[in-house]
C-alpha positions as CSV (number, residue, x, y, z in Angstrom):
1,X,22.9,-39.3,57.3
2,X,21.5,-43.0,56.7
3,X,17.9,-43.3,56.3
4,X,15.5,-45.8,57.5
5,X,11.8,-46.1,57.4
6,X,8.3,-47.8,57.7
7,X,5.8,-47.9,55.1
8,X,2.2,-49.3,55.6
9,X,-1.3,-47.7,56.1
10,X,-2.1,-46.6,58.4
11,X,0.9,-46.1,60.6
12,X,-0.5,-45.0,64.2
13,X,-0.3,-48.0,65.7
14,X,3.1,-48.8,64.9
15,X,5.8,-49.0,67.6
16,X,8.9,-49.3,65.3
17,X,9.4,-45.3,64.9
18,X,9.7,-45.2,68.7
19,X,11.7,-48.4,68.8
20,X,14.6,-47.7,66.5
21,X,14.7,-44.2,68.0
22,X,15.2,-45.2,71.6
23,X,18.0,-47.8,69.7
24,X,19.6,-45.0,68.1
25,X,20.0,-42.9,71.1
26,X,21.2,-45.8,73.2
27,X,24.3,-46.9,71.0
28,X,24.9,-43.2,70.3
29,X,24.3,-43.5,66.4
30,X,23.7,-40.0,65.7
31,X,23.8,-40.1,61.6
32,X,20.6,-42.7,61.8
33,X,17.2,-41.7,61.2
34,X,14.0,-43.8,61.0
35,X,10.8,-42.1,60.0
36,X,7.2,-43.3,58.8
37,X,5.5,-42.8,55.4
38,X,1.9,-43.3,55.2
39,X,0.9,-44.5,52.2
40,X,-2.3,-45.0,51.6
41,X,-1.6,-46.4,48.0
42,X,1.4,-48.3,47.0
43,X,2.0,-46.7,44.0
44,X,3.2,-43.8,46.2
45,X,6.2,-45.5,47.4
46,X,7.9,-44.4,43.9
47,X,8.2,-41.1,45.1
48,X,9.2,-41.9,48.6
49,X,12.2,-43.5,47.0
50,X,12.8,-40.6,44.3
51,X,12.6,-38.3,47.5
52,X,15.0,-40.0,49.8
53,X,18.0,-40.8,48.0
54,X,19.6,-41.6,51.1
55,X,17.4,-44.5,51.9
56,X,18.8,-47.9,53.2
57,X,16.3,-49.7,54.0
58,X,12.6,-49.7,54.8
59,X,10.5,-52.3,57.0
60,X,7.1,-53.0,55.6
61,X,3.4,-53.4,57.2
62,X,-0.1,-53.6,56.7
63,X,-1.6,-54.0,53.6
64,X,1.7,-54.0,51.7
65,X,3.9,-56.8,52.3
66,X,2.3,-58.7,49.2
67,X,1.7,-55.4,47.4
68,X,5.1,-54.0,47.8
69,X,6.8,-57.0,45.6
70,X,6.5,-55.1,42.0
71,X,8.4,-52.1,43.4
72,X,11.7,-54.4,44.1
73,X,14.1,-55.4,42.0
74,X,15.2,-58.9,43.8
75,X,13.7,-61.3,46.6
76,X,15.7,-63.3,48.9
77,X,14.8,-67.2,48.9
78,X,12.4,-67.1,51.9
79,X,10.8,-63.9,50.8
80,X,10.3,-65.2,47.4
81,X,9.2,-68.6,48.8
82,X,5.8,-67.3,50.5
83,X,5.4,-64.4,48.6
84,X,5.3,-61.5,51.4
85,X,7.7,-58.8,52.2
86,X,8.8,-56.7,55.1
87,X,11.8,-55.5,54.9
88,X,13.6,-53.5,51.8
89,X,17.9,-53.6,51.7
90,X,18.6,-50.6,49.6
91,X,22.1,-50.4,48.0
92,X,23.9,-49.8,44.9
93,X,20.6,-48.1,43.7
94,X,18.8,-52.1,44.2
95,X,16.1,-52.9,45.8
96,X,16.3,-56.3,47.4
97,X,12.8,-57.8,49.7
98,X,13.5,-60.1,52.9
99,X,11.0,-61.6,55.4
100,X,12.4,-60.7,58.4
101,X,8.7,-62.1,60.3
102,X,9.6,-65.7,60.1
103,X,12.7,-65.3,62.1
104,X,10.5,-63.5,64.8
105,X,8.0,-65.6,64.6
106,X,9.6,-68.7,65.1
107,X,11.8,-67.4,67.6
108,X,8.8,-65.8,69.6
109,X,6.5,-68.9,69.0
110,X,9.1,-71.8,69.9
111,X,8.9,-71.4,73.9
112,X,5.2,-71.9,74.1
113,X,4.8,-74.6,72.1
114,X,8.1,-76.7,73.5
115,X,8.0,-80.2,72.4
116,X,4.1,-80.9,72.5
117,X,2.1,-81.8,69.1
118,X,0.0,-79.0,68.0
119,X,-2.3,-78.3,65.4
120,X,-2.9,-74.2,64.5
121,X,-5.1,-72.7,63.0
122,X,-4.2,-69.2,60.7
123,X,-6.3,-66.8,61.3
124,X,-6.1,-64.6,58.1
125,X,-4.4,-65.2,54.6
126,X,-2.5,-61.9,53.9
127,X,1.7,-61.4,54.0
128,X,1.7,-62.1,57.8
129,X,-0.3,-65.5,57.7
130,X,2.3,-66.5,54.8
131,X,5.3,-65.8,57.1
132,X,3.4,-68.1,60.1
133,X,2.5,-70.7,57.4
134,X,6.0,-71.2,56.7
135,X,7.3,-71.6,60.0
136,X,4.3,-73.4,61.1
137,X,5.5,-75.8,57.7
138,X,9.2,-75.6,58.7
139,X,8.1,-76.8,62.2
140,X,6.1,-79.8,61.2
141,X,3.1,-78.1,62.5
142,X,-0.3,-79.0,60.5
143,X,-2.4,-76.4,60.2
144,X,-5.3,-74.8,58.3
145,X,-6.2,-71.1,57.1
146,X,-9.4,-69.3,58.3
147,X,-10.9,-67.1,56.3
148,X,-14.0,-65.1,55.3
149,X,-13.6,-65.7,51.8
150,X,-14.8,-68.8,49.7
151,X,-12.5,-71.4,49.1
152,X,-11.7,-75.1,48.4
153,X,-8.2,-74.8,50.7
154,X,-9.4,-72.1,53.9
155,X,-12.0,-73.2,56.7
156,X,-15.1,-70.2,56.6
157,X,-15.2,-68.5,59.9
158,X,-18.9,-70.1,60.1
159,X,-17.6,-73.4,59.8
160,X,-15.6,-73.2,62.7
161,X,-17.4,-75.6,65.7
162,X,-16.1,-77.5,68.8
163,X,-14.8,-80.0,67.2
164,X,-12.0,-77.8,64.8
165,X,-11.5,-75.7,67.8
166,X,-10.8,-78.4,70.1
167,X,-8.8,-80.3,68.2
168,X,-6.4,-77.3,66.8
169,X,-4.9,-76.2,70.1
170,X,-2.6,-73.1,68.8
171,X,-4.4,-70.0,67.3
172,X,-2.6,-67.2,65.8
173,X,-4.6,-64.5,64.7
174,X,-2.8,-62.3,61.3
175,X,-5.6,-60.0,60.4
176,X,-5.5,-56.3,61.6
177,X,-8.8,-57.0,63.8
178,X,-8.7,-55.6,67.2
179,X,-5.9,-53.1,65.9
180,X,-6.0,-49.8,67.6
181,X,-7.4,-47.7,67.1
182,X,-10.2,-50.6,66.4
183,X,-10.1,-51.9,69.2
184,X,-13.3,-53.2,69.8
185,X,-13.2,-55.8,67.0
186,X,-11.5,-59.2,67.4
187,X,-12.0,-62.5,64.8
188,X,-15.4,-64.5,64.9
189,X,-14.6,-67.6,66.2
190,X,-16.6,-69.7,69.0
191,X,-14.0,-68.8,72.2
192,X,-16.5,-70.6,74.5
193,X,-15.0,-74.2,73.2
194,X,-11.1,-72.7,73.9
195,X,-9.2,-74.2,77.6
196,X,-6.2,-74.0,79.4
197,X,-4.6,-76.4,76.6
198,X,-5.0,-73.7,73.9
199,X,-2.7,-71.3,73.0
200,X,-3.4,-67.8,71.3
201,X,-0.9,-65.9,69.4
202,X,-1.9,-62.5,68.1
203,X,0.5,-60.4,65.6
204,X,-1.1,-57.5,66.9
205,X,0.7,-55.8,69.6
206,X,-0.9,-52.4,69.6
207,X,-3.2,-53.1,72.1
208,X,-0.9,-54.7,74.5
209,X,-4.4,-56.9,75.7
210,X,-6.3,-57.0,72.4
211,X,-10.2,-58.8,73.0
212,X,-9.0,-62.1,71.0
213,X,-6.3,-62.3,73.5
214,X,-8.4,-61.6,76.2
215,X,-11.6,-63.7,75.4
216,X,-8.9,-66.9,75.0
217,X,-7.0,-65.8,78.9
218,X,-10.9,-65.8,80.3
219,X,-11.6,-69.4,79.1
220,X,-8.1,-70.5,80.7
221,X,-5.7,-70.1,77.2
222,X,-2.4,-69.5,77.3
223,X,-1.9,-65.9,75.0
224,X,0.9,-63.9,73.5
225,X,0.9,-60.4,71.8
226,X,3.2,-59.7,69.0
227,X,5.4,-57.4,70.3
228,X,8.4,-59.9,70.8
229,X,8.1,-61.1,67.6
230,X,8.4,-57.2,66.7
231,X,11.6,-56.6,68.4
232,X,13.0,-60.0,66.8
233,X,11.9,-58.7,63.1
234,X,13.2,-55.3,63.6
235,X,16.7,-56.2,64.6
236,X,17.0,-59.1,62.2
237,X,15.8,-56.4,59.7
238,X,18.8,-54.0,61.2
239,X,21.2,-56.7,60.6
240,X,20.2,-57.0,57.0
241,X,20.5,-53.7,56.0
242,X,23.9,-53.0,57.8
243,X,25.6,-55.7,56.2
């Protein structure tokens, strides 16, 4: 039987269980299994891999794709680059770490933005915000992170005004805000200054309407859930571990 699997916590909200089921059933691979372990500390995932010998690779979520890094044994160049993981090749007994997210990011992002300048803002500065980052970098796309904490290099959330939403037309929000089962909660930022020239990308795809999205669509913004991006990541993530 080969063994795949999702680590994160916690794991709820996650569609990829579901997902590689319904693609295991539909190209008849009956000696494939995908299953979810809840961790809620990484130091667990030791004995996830001393219990499942037969692992081949795991995908990796929330709060772990920075956190995971110490537990491999090698990074591919991109995943190494921006220091975030979410995928785990394992063969030969080695544990290699890829960034599947920036192919399904980019992928997912390119046919909103087409050929028009944009500036984005990054909502967030944890393993997901690294994989936009890069693509946003790769693209020629300026941007600047938003974040709660202090620092020299990331705009505050209070220091966002008119004038930094208006003139940064792509938002992508990378923080688990707004994640069910939270759904009430969405990122502090002054929607009344957003338009129909503004576009809002969310990571988040459990809600399918979560209220960032939803606050920038009622002041006229063009929005997009993660869930593409999702289905990009996970097969790219399929291709890396069966080859």
């Amino acid at each position: 039987m080969k063994k795949y699997g999702l680590i994160g916590f916690p794991l709820g909200h996650s569609f990829s269980v579901p997902y590689f089921k319904e693609k295991f059933s539909k190209e008849n691979l009956l000696d494939s299994i995908y299953e979810a372990y809840p961790l809620d500390q990484i130091q667990k995932l030791n004995k996830v891999f001393d219990d499942n010998p037969e692992l081949i690779g795991l995908n990796v979520t929330i709060p772990y794709k920075e956190a995971v890094i110490p537990f491999l044994d090698e990074l591919e160049e991109k995943a190494m680059k921006i220091g975030a993981v979410n995928t785990i090749k394992i063969k030969n007994g080695k544990r290699i770490g890829y960034n599947t997210d920036i192919l399904g990011f980019q992928n997912s992002l390119l046919p909103l933005i087409e050929d028009s300048f944009v500036q984005g803002l990054i909502l967030g500065t944890g393993g997901a915000a690294k994989a936009v980052a890069f693509v946003l970098e790769e693209l020629g796309i300026p941007f600047r992170y938003v974040s709660s904490k202090p620092s020299t290099e990331n705009i505050n959330y209070q220091d966002l005004n008119e004038n930094w939403i208006k003139s940064h037309t792509l938002i992508i929000h990378c923080s688990p805000l707004g994640m069910y089962p939270h759904i009430d909660s969405f990122p502090d930022i002054p929607y009344q200054y957003l338009g129909e020239g503004h576009i809002l990308f969310d990571l988040i795809y459990n809600p399918e309407e979560t209220l960032f999205l939803k606050k920038g669509r009622e002041m006229g913004a063009r929005t997009k859930n993660g869930l593409e991006m999702l289905y990009r990541q996970a097969e790219a993530s399929w291709e890396i571990w069966n080859t």
